[in-house]
C-alpha positions as CSV (number, residue, x, y, z in Angstrom):
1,X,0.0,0.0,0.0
2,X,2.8,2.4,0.8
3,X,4.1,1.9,-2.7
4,X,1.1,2.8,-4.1
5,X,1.2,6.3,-2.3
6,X,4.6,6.6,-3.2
7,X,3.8,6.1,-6.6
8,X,0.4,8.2,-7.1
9,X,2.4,11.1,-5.0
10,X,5.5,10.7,-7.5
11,X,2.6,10.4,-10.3
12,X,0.6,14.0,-9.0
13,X,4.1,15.8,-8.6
14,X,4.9,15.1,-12.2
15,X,1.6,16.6,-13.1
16,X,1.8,19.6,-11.2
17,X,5.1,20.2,-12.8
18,X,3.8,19.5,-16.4
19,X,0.6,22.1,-15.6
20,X,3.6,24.5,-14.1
21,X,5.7,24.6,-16.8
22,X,2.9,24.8,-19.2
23,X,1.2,28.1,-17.8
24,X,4.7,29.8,-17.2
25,X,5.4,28.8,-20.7
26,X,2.3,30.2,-21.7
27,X,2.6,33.5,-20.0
28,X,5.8,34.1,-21.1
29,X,4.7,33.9,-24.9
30,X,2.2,36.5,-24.3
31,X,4.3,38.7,-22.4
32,X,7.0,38.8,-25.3
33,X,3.8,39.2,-28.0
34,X,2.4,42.1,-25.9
35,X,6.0,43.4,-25.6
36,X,6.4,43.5,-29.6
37,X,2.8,44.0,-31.0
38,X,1.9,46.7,-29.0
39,X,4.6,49.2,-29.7
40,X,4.0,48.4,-33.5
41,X,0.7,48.7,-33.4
42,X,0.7,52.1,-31.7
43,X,3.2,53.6,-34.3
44,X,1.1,52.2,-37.4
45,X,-2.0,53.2,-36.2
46,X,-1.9,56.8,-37.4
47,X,-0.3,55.4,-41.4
48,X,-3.2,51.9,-41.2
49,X,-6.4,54.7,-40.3
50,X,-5.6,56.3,-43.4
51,X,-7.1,53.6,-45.1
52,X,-4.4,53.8,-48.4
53,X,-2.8,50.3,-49.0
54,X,-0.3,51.7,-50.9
55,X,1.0,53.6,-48.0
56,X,1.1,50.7,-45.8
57,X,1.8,47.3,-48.0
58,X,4.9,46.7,-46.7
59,X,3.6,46.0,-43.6
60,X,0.8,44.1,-44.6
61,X,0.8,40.2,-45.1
62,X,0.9,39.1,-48.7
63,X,-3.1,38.1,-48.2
64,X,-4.4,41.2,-46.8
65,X,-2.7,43.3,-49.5
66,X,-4.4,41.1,-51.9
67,X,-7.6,41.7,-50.0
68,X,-7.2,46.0,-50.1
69,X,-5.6,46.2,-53.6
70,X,-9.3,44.0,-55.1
71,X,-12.0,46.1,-56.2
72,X,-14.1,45.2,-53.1
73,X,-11.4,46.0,-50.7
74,X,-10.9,49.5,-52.4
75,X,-14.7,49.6,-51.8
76,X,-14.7,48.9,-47.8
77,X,-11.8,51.0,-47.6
78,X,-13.1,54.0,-49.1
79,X,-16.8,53.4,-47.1
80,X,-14.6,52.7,-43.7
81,X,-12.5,56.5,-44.5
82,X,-16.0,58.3,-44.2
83,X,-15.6,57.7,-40.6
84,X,-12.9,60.3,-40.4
85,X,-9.4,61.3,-39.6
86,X,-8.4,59.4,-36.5
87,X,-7.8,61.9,-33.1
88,X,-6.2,59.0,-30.7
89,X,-6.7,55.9,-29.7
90,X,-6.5,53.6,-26.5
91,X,-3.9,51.3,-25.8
92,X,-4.3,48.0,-27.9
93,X,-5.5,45.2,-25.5
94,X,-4.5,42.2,-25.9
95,X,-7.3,39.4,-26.6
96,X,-5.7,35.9,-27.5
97,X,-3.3,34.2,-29.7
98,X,-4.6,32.1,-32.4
99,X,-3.1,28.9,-34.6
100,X,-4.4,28.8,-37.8
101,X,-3.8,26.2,-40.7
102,X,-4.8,26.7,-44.3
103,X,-5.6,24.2,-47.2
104,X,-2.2,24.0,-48.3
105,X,-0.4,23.2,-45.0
106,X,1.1,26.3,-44.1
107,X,0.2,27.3,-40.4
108,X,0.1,31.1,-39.0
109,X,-0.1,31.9,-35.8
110,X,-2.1,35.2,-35.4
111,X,-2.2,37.5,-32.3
112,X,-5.2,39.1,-31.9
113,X,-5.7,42.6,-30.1
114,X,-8.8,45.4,-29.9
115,X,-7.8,49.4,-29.8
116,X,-10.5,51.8,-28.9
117,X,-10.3,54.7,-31.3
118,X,-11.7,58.2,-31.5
119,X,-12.4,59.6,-35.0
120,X,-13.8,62.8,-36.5
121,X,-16.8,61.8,-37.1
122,X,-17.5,59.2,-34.3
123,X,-15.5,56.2,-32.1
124,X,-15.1,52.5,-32.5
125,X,-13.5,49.6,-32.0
126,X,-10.5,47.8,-33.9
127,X,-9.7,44.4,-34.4
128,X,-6.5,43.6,-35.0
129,X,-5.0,40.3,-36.1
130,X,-1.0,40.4,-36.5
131,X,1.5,37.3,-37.6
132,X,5.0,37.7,-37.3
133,X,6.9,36.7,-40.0
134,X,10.9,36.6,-39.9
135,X,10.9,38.2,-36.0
136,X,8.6,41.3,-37.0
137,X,5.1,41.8,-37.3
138,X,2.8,42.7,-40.1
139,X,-1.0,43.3,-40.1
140,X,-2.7,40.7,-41.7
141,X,-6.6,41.8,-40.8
142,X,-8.4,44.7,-39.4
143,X,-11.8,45.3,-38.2
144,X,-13.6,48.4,-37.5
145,X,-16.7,48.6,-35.4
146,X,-18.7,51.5,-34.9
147,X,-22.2,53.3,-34.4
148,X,-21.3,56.1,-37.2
149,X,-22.1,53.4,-39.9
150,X,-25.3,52.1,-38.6
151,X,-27.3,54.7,-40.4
């Protein structure tokens, strides 16, 4: 019987170990994300709210250039602009990181963050997706919410 409680107390400190490492490997991630995302973020904002790819496309992924040079994305972007200049913005809040595989294979691991922003004509919210690619990041979707276009 002792054995057994040797070996189910050996078996539970493993465990707690494995659940240890796990979160502190976890929160270190996110720490380093948050550490690099959020500076870039804040000094793209003012360039991505101007909602002219050809100002930003170099820090755009390959797919979400596609997406604002199309005929569609010209078309959002100009009907997002009517919103108006942006005045400021909140601090970009982290949300979650997210693994993401497509047809092909090729995996991308997006980190995801919302930014409160004030504009001319009304606020909203921003939704940010970001994967890093060779130890920077670029923006590879953004989503703007907001009251002004609910007319």
């Amino acid at each position: 019987m002792k054995k057994f409680f040797k070996m189910l107390g050996v078996f539970i400190a493993i465990a707690i170990f494995g659940f240890a490492s796990l979160w502190y490997w976890s929160f270190t991630s996110i720490e380093e994300t948050k550490a690099k995302a959020i500076p870039f973020i804040q000094q793209n904002m003012p360039l991505i709210m101007t909602w002219d790819a050809e100002q930003f496309s170099e820090i755009l992924t390959p797919e979400a250039l596609a997406i604002f040079q199309s005929e569609r994305g010209k078309k959002i972007s100009a009907y997002l602009s009517t919103i108006g200049k942006l005045l400021g913005h909140d601090e970009p809040e982290f949300v979650q990181i997210k693994s993401s595989v497509n047809t092909s294979g090729n995996g991308i691991e997006l980190a995801i963050f919302r930014v409160p922003a004030l504009f001319e004509n009304g606020s909203g919210l921003l939704t940010i997706m970001l994967v890093e690619e060779n130890d920077e990041y670029l923006f590879h979707h953004i989503q703007l919410n907001s009251d002004f276009f609910i007319k």
